[in-house]
KEMI-583755 format. One record per residue (C-alpha): y, z, x. Coordinates in pm, whole numbers, plus 50000, padded with zeros to 5 digits. Example, Ala and Ser with C-alpha at 12.3 -4.5 7.8 and 13.67 -1.06 7.14 Angstrom:
BEGIN
495505078051230;498945071451367;
//
This chain:
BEGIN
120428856466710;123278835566744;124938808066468;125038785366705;121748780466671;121188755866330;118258771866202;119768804566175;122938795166073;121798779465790;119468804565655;122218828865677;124618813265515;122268803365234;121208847365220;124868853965178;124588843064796;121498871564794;124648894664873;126948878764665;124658887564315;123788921064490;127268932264514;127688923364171;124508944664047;125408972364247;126068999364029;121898998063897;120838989264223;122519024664333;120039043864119;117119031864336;114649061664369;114409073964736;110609068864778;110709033464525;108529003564688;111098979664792;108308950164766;109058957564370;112598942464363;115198958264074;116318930363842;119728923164001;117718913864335;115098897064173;118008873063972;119378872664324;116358865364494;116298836264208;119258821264257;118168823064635;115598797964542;117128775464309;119888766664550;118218772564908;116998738065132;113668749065233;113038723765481;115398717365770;117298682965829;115898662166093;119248663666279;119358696966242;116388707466419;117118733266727;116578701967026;114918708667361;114118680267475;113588671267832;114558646168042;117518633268273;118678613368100;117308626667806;115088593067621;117568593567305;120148589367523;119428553267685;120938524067558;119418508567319;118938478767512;117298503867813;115368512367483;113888479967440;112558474567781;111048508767826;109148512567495;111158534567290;111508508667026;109438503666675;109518468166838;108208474267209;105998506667158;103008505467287;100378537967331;097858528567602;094718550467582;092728549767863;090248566068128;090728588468360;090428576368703;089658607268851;086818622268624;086248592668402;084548590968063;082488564167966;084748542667707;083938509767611;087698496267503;090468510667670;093548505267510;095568489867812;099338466567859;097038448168112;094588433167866;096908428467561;094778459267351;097538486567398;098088499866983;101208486066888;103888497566596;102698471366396;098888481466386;099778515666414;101478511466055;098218490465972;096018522265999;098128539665791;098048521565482;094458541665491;094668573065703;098318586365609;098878622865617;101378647565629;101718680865725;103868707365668;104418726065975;107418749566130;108188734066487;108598766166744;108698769167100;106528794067268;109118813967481;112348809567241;111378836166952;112478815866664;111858780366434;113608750966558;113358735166218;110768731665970;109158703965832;106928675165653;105728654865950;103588623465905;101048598766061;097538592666112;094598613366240;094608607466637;090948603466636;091238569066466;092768559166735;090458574767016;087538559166827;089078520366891;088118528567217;084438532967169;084108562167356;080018566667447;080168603367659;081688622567921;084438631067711;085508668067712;089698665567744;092208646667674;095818646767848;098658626667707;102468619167805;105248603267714;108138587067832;109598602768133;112108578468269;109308564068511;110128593168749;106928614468807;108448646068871;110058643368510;106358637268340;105548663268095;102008662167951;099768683767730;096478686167663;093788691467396;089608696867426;087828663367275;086548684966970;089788695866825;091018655766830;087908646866644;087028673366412;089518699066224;088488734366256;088058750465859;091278753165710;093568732465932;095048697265912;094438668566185;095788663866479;098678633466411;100378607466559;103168613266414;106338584966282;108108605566030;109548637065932;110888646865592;110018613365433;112268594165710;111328576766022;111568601766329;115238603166513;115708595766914;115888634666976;112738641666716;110528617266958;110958583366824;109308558766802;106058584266745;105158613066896;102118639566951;102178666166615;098898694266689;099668714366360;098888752066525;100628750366823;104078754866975;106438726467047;105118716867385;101848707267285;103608682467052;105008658267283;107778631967207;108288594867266;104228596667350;102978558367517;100168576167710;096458594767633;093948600667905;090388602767796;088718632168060;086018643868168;087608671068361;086458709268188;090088721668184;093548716468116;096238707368315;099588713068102;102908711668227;103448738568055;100848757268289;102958753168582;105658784568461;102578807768326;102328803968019;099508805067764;098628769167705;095898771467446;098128799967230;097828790366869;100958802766677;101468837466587;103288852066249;106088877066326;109028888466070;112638885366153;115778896765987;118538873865892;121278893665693;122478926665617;125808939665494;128618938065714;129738971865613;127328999365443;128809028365286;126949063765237;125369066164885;124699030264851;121469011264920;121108987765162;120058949565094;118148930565352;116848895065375;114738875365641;112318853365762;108478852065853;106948828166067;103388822865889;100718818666242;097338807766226;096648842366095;098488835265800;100898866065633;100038891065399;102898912565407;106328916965553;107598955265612;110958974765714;111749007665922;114949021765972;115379048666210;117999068966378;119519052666648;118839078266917;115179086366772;113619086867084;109689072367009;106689083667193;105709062467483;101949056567367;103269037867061;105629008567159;104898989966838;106429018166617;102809018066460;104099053266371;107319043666205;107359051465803;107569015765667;107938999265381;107008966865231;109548937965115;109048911364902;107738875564998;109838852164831;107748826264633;107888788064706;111428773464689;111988751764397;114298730664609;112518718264912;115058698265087;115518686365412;117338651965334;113558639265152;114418603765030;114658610864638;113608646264690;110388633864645;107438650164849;105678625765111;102408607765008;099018626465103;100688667465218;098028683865313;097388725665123;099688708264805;098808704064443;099138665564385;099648665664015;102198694864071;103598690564395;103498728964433;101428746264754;097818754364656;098488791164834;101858807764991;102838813065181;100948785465360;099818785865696;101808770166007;105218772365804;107648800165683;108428819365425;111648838665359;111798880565221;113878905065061;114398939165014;116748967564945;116588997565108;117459034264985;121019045465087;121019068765386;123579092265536;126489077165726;125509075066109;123909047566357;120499034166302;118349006666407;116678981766158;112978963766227;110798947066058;107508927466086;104808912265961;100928919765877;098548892865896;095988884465697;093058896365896;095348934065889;096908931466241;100568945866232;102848921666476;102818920166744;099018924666772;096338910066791;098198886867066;101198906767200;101758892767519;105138871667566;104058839967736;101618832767466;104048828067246;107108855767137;106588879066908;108048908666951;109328932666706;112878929966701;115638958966689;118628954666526;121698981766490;122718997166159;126229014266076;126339039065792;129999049365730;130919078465538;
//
């Protein structure tokens, strides 16, 4: 992983201060026992690990996130007079909800420009004087391996909307778009079955139409003026600048995202990454580590090393090192800085799996965001090794199972070279 990208950048360079107090406590830390658990930190990592928290930005700045937006030219990018006249405006939005021509449901009050009834900003705000929510959620992108950013995103439940229209029956999908320059070839659209926009499967929060992020108003390049936010999914089912939903009563979907084979229902997977190790590690001495875990719909129960020799070969019937002698590190607790430019550092109203009268998570780490690890490893010999690491889900299933396959989202257990000088 590269610093260019922001998300890793900035969790590395907040880590470094984990080294910083390690270095510092190094002399104890060297009398770690060979065969210690390494998910039971020794005091100078655990003050580290404090410290970690006290001065690390858990949520990522809007204009920070990683952006891959579509588009030529990109939406952000018109003039903001272009802005006005195309809907990308608090002022000129306008979300038309409609039927589908093709295999039409039977809806009473379509939303349409034509008749006047298209939701505007205005209303849209008006509805959330009752329904707002927010969500805290880790925006990733099926095929990219990594967070773009993570965040507090908020709006209202889509299905107050798709309930203006008085739908009746013949409802099973709907597809929804947003801007695309008015050039069809440039449309990108997504797609979610009737039930999941109406009801919330145990456990998970709506389906939004979402204005803000982090307490602000969303950005151009975030999907201003509101966009699509399905809490379980990758990125692309979350489409920006959104002005149009299609009420179906076609059986299947029909995602853009379907076009380059990829897994288009996939709900987000938890995998373990590393972010930092020493630059140099010497013989004798034992080996800090820190990371990141992507918390899936099947939530995270533990994170866990391996270190092997580099020229280990590994038997071909076990390409998930299921065989590998690992060991567990520790899942940071809740940061006690969360962040993310929030106006006043104060939490938004109404986030969903929090404590109101203590603003703390009612579990962690909490689904559909991330959590950060540590660890320290026993010293080794000097020679070349390689470093991996992943995560267990709740339900047991060591990454990059239950779901393994790439297209449904990356997950794959990552290999990364170790230098032991003597």
């Amino acid at each position: 992983m590269s610093d260019v990208d922001p998300f890793v950048s900035e969790h590395k360079r907040l880590a470094r201060r984990f080294f910083m107090r390690m270095v510092a406590g190094g002399a104890a830390v060297a009398a770690l026992p060979r065969h210690s658990r390494s998910d039971e930190l020794p005091p100078q990592c655990a003050e580290a690990c404090e410290a970690f928290l006290k001065q690390m930005d858990y949520l990522t700045p809007p204009e920070e996130f990683r952006d891959v937006s579509r588009g030529n030219p990109r939406p952000y990018n018109l003039s903001d007079e272009q802005k006005q006249a195309v809907g990308l405006t608090r002022e000129s939005w306008q979300l038309e909800v409609v039927s589908d021509p093709d295999h039409p449901a039977d809806v009473e009050r379509p939303l349409t420009k034509e008749s006047g009834t298209a939701l505007t900003w205005d209303q849209l705000m008006k509805l959330a004087e009752k329904h707002v929510v927010s969500i805290p959620k880790v925006m990733t992108c099926n095929n990219i391996g990594r967070p773009l950013g993570m965040g507090f995103w908020e709006g209202i439940p889509l299905r107050e909307v798709l309930w203006m229209t008085r739908p009746k029956q013949n409802l099973r999908r709907i597809f929804y778009s947003g801007y695309h320059n008015d050039d069809p070839k440039q449309l990108f659209r997504s797609s979610l079955p009737i039930g999941r926009a109406l009801e919330d499967p145990p456990g998970l929060p709506p389906v939004i139409l979402c204005y803000k992020l982090n307490g602000r108003l969303l950005g151009g390049e975030r999907g201003a003026p509101v966009r699509m936010l399905v809490p379980e999914a990758y990125g692309f089912k979350s489409v920006k600048w959104l002005n149009r939903i299609v009420l179906s009563n076609l059986p299947h979907a029909n995602d853009t995202y379907a076009e380059a084979n990829n897994d288009i229902d996939s709900w987000m997977k938890t995998f373990a990454h590393s972010l930092l190790q020493p630059d140099e590690i010497q013989a004798g001495q034992p080996i800090p580590l820190t990371g990141y875990a992507q918390v899936g719909i099947s939530g995270l129960k533990r994170v866990q090393t391996a270190i092997t020799p580099k020229d280990q070969q590994w038997p071909e019937d076990d390409p998930y090192f299921t065989k590998a002698q690992w060991n567990d590190a520790h899942i940071l607790p809740p940061p006690q800085l969360w962040g993310g430019n929030l106006p006043g550092n104060r939490l938004p109203p109404n986030l969903y799996g929090f404590e109101p009268a203590t603003g703390q998570p009612k579990s962690w780490p909490m689904r559909l965001t991330m959590a950060h690890w540590a660890t320290v490893l026993p010293a080794l010999p000097a020679g070349e090794y390689t470093l991996r690491c992943r995560s267990i889900d709740v339900n047991g299933y060591a990454q990059p199972m239950p779901r393994p396959f790439r297209k449904s989202g990356r997950s794959a257990i990552e290999a990364v070279p170790i230098v032991v000088s003597a």
